[in-house]
N, C-alpha and C positions, 0 to 999 in steps of 0.2 A: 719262048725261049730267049728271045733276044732280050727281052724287060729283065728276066733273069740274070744275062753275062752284065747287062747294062748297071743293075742293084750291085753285082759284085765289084764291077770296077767302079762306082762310086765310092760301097764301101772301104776296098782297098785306097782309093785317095785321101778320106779323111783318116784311113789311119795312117799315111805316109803324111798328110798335112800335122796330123796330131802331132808323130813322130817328129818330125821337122820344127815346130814349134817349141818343143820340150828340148831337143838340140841346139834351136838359137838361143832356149832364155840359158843353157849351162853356160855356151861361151860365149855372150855376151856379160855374165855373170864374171866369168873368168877373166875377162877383158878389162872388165870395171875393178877385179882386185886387182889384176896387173897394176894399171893406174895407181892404186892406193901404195902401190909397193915400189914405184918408179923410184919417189926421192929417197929413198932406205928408211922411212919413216911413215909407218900405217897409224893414225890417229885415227881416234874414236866418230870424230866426226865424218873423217870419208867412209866410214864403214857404216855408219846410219848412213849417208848417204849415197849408198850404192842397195841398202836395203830400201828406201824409201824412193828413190828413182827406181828400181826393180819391179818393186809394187804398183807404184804409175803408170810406167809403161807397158808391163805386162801384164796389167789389171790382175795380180794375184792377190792372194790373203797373207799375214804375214809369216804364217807357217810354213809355206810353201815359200816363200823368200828367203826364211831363215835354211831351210835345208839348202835353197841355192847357193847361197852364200857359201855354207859348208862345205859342200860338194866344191866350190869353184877354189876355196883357199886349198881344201883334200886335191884338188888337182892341180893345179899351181903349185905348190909343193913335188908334186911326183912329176911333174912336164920341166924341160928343159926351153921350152920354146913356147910362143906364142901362135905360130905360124899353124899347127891345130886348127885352133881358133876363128882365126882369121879365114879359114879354109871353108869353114860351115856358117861362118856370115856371107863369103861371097856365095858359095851354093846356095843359101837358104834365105838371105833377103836380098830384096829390094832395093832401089835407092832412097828410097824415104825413111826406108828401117835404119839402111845404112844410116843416114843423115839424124836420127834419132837417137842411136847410139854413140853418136860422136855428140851431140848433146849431154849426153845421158854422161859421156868420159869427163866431158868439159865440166857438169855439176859436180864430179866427187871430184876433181882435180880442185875446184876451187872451194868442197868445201872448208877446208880447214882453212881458210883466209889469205890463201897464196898459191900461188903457181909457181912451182918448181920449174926451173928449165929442163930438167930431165923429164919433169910433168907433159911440160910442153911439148918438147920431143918424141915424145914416146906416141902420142898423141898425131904429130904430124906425119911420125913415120908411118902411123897405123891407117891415117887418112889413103896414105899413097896405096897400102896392101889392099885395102878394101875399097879404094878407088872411088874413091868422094872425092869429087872437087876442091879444088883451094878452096873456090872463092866461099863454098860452104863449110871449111874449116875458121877460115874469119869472121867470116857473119856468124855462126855460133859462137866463138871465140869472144866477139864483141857485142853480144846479147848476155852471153853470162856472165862475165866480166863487167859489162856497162862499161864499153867503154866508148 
């Protein structure tokens, strides 16, 4: 009886982990087109680059990217806030996840060949929500950037 309750509540974890995964890549997805939208100006190349940082990090296929994407601009559009978002990153990662997604904000931030200061802000204010470190908003900052 016990191996019983025990298969169900594994069960039930990997489908609250399942669950939970599919929640972080939406709004982290979300988070990454915030960024593209910061400076009033979404270019082609932050939008490959939040598809192909997508794929990287969350080891998907690009189908599965491209409906995130969708999904995150369909909800960005209908949200008034980011604070969402920001809500189901501190519930459902880590600090390494965290630390990876502010990577991941920092590569479509620069990819079209500059950082906005609005770029940048939006980015530092996002650090303090999700409660990363400075010191790890610079050392990303200046790994991606090279500087």
């Amino acid at each position: 009886m016990k191996k019983v309750w025990k298969d169900i509540k594994n069960a039930f974890k990997a489908d609250v982990a399942d669950e939970d995964d599919e929640v972080a890549h939406v709004a982290a997805a979300a988070l990454m087109i915030e960024m593209c939208e910061a400076d009033l100006e979404t270019t082609p190349e932050e939008l490959e680059a939040v598809a192909r940082v997508l794929g990287e990090v969350f080891k998907l296929d690009s189908a599965v990217v491209n409906d995130l994407v969708q999904q995150a601009r369909s909800n960005n559009d209908q949200e008034i806030s980011y604070f969402p978002h920001v809500e189901i990153v501190n519930r459902v990662c880590g600090a390494a996840e965290k630390a990876e997604i502010v990577r991941s904000l920092w590569e479509v931030a620069a990819a079209d060949g500059k950082v906005d200061r609005y770029e940048e802000h939006y980015l530092r204010r996002l650090c303090e929500l999700i409660h990363v470190p400075h010191r790890v908003f610079v050392k990303t900052r200046n790994e991606i950037l090279r500087l």
